[in-house]
C-alpha positions, -999 to +999 in steps of 0.1 A: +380+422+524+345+434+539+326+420+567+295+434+587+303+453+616+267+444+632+277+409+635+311+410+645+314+446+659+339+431+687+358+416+660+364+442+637+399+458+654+418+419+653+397+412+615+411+448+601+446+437+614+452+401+600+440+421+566+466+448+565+491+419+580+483+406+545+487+437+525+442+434+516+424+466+522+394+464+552+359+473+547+333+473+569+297+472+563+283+495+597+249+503+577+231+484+607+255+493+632+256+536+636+237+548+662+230+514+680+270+504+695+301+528+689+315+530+651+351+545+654+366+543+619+401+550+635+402+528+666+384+498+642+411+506+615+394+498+587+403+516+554+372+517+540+337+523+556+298+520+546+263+534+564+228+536+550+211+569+558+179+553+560+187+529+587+205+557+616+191+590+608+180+600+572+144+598+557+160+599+521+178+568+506+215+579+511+249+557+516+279+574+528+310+555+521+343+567+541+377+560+529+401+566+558+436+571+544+420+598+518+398+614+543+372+618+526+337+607+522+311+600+493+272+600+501+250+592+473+212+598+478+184+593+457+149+608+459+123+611+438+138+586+415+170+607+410+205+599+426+227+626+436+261+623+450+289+643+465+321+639+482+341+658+510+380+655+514 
């Protein structure tokens, strides 16, 4: 299940929990979101979580995707026409 945390952000906690009631992993789309209200992957309890470099803090064209139960994070950028990605665990 995803849903934009910009348009719900108050939402998220109770959305993320009727999910997991249900056994459906929670993503969350806070691309618009970081750096304008409070992004907290653990007290929103989503399992999976997506920002947009370009949007909070990046001049290059880079999504970071965090997976909460694995710890560990994948950004992808591309510049120059050439995409590059790396992950952290």
């Amino acid at each position: 299940m995803t849903h934009l945390h910009v348009c719900h952000d108050s939402f998220t906690e109770a959305i993320a929990q009727v999910a997991h009631e249900r056994g459906v992993l929670f993503h969350t789309d806070a691309s618009q979101s970081v750096g304008k209200v409070d992004v907290d992957v653990v007290l929103m309890h989503v399992d999976f979580l997506t920002i947009a470099g370009t949007v909070c803090c990046s001049v290059l064209q880079c999504v970071a995707v965090c997976c909460s139960a694995m710890q560990c994070v994948l950004v992808c950028c591309q510049e120059s026409g050439c995409l590059s990605c790396a992950h952290a665990c």
